[in-house]
N, C-alpha and C positions, 0 to 999 in steps of 0.2 A: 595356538597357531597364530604367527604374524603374519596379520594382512595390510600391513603396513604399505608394501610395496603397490597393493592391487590396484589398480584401477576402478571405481566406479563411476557404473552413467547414471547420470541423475533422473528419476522420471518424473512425470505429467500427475502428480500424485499430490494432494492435501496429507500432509504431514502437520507434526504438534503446534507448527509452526504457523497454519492459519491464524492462528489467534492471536500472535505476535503479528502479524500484515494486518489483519485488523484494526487491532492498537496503531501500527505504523498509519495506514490509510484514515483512520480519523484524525491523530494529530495534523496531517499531513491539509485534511479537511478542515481544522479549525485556522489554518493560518490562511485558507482563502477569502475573499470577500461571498463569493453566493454559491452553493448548493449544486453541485451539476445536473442540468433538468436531463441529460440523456441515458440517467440511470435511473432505476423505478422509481423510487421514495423521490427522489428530486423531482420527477416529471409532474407525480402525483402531485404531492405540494403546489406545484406551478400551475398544475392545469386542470385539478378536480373541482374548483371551486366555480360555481353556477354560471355566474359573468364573467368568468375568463373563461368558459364551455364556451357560452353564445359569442362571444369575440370571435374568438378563434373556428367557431364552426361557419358565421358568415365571411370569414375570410377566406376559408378554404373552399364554401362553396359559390364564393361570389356574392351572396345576397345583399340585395339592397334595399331599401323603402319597403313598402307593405310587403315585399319576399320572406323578410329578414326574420331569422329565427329569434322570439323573445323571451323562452324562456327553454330549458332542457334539468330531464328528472334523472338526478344518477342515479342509477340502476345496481346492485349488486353483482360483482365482478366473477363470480360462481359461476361457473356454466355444470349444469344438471344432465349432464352426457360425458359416460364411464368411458376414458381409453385408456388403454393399456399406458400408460405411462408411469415414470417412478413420480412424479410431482402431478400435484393436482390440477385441474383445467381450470386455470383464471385468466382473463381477461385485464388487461391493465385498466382501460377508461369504459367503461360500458353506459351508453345515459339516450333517453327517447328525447325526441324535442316538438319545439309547440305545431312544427309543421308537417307533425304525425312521423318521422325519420327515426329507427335505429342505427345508432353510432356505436362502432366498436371506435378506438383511438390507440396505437401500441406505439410503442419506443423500443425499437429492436435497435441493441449497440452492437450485440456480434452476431456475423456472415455467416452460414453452414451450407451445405450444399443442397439442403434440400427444402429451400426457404420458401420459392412457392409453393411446393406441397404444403407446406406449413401454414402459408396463407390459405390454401383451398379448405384445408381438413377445421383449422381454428374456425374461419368463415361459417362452412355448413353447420359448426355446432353452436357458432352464434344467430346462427336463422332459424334452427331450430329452438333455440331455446328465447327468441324474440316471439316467434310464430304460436309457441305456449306460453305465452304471455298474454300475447294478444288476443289469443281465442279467449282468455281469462277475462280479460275485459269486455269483450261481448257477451258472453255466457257467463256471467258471473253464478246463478243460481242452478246448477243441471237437472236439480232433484225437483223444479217444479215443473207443474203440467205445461207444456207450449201450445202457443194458438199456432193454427195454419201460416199465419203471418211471420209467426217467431223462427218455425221450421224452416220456413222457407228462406227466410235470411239465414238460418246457422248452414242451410244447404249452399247458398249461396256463396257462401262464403269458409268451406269446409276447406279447400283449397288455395283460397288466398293468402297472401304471403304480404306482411310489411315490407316498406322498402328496407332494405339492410346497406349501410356503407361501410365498408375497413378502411381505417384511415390508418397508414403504416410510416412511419416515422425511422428514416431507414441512418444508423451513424455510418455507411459502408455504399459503396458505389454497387448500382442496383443494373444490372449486366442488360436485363431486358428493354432498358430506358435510355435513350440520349438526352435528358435534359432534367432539373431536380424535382420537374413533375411530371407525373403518368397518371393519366385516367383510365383506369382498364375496365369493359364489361363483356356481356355472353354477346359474341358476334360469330356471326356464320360467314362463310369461305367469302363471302363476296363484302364484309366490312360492314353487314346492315345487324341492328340490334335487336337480337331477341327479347330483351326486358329491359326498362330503366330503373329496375326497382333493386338489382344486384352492381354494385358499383367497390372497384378499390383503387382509393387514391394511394398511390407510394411516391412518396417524397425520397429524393435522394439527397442528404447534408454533403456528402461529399462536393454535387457540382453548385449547390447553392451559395455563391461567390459574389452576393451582393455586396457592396458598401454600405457603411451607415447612409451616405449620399443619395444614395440610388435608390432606398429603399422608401416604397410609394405606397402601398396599399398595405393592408390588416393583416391580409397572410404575411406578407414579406416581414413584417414588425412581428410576429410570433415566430419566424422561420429565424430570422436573424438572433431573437434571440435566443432560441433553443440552442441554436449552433455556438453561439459565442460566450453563454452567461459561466458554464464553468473555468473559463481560463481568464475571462474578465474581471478589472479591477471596480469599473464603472458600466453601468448600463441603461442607455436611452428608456426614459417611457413614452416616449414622443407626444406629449402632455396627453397621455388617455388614464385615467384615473384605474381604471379596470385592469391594465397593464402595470400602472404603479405598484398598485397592490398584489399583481403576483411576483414582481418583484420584491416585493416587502417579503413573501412568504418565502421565497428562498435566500433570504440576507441570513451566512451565517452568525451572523449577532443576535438573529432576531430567532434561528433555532433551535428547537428542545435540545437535549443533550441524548434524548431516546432517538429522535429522529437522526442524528448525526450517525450516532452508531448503527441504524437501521443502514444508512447511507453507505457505511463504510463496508458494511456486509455487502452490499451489493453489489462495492466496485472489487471484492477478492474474486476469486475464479468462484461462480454458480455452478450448480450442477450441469447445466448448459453449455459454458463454456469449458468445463472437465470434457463435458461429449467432445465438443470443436477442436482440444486442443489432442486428444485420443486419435482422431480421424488424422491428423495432423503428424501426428507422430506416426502411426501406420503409413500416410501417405507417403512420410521421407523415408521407411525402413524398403517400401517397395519400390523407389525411385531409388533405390541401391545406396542412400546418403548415410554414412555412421551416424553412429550414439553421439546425444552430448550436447549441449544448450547451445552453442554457436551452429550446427545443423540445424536444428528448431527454432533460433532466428530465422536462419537464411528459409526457410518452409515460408515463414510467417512474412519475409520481405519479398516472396514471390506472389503472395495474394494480396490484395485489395485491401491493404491497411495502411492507415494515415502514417507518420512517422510517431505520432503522438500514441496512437496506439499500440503500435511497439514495443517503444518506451515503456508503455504500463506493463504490457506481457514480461520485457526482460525483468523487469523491478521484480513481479507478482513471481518471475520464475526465480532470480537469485534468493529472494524471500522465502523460497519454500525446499530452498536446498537448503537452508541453514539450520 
């Protein structure tokens, strides 16, 4: 039977062809200068390391003089709470610091619709699984005998809760915020705070529209370059040594050839973004739009994506039609 004549639509589908975008997306990665921090393995690299933590954690939270955080423990990025999900529950930055604070730290590049749920459901499983930590370190021993003293602290403290912050790293303009920072916590109808101990900073890149010029304090110099180091040829360390060197870790000259390709994996369609581009395709089929990659543009030019995002989507889709 000739099917020569037929028409087919192309769909939202990983074909033999991933592994060919792969290959593409790494070459594509060695002719850059640095590593892009706003995909996993690039962020990691940039920002797991102890004194680029503390940098960047008194940046974000202000600290200064005796406030200042000076040291933080990374923490294994596991979370020990089963969800139904097809992929495992990790955490991208997980780390305690010296001012007694659990830090989550994520780098979310793509938007879904159900992103603050996302943030509340990740959250509650990193509190609980901070909160069993923590009890570990006071009760280190269960099996021996307690003095009335001992009880009366583990009672005291049965229900206390570390402080937890979500630091959310957002590459996508964040709907709930007019400006590229939001401090959100539990507040009742009238704006007064139930706890300080629950806190989620979301950063939005999209409006963070500093200049090199303009750019004054410790967050702004980790913000600026989050945003800018993968398209950059050169990049400021605005002489802080601790910033140098995480620039040094994402020079690709300076990286492994496993890291690269870990990188390049990162930047093809994840199973995440398989889900986003699914809901995506549904969306246009019920907004009456035909089949066919120029419709799933025009989807993808009605939401909240940069041009440059685009760009990557069309590339990642004609790639995977071939």
């Amino acid at each position: 039977m000739d099917n020569t004549n037929n028409e087919i639509s192309p769909e939202f589908t990983i074909a033999t062809s991933q592994e060919f975008w792969v290959q593409r997306t790494y070459e594509e990665i060695k002719k850059r200068t640095y590593i892009d921090p706003l995909y996993d393995t690039g962020f990691k690299a940039f920002l797991s390391d102890e004194q680029a933590l503390v940098s960047f954690l008194n940046g974000v939270f202000h600290l200064e003089g005796d406030n200042r955080i000076t040291s933080v423990t990374v923490k294994n990025t596991e979370v020990n709470i089963i969800f139904p999900q097809v992929k495992s529950f990790r955490l991208d930055i997980r780390a305690t610091t010296s001012n007694g604070l659990s830090v989550n730290i994520e780098m979310q590049k793509a938007k879904h619709s159900r992103f603050i749920d996302r943030i509340l459901l990740q959250h509650s499983a990193f509190l609980l699984q901070s909160k069993y930590e923590w009890n570990h370190e006071f009760f280190k021993d269960p099996q021996k005998d307690l003095t009335d003293e001992e009880r009366a602290r583990r009672e005291e403290r049965r229900y206390e809760i570390p402080p937890t912050y979500a630091i959310w790293i957002c590459d996508f303009a964040v709907e709930q915020q007019d400006s590229y920072r939001g401090t959100w916590a539990i507040r009742n109808e009238k704006g007064l705070t139930i706890t300080d101990k629950v806190k989620y900073i979301l950063y939005d890149l999209t409006r963070f529209n500093k200049t090199l010029d303009s750019v004054r304090t410790t967050e702004d110099r980790w913000l600026y370059l989050l945003k800018h180091a993968g398209r950059a040829d050169d990049l400021p360390d605005f002489g802080d040594d601790v910033i140098s060197q995480a620039i040094k870790r994402i020079l690709v000259e300076n990286a492994s050839d496993k890291l690269i390709k870990e990188q390049a994996r990162d930047m093809v369609f994840t199973e995440e973004e398989l889900d986003h581009l699914a809901a995506m395709k549904v969306r246009a089929r019920r907004e009456g739009e035909s089949k066919g990659h120029s419709d799933a543009i025009a989807v993808l030019q009605g939401m909240d994506l940069s041009p440059e995002q685009i760009s990557e989507f069309k590339a990642k889709l004609a790639a995977l039609g071939k």
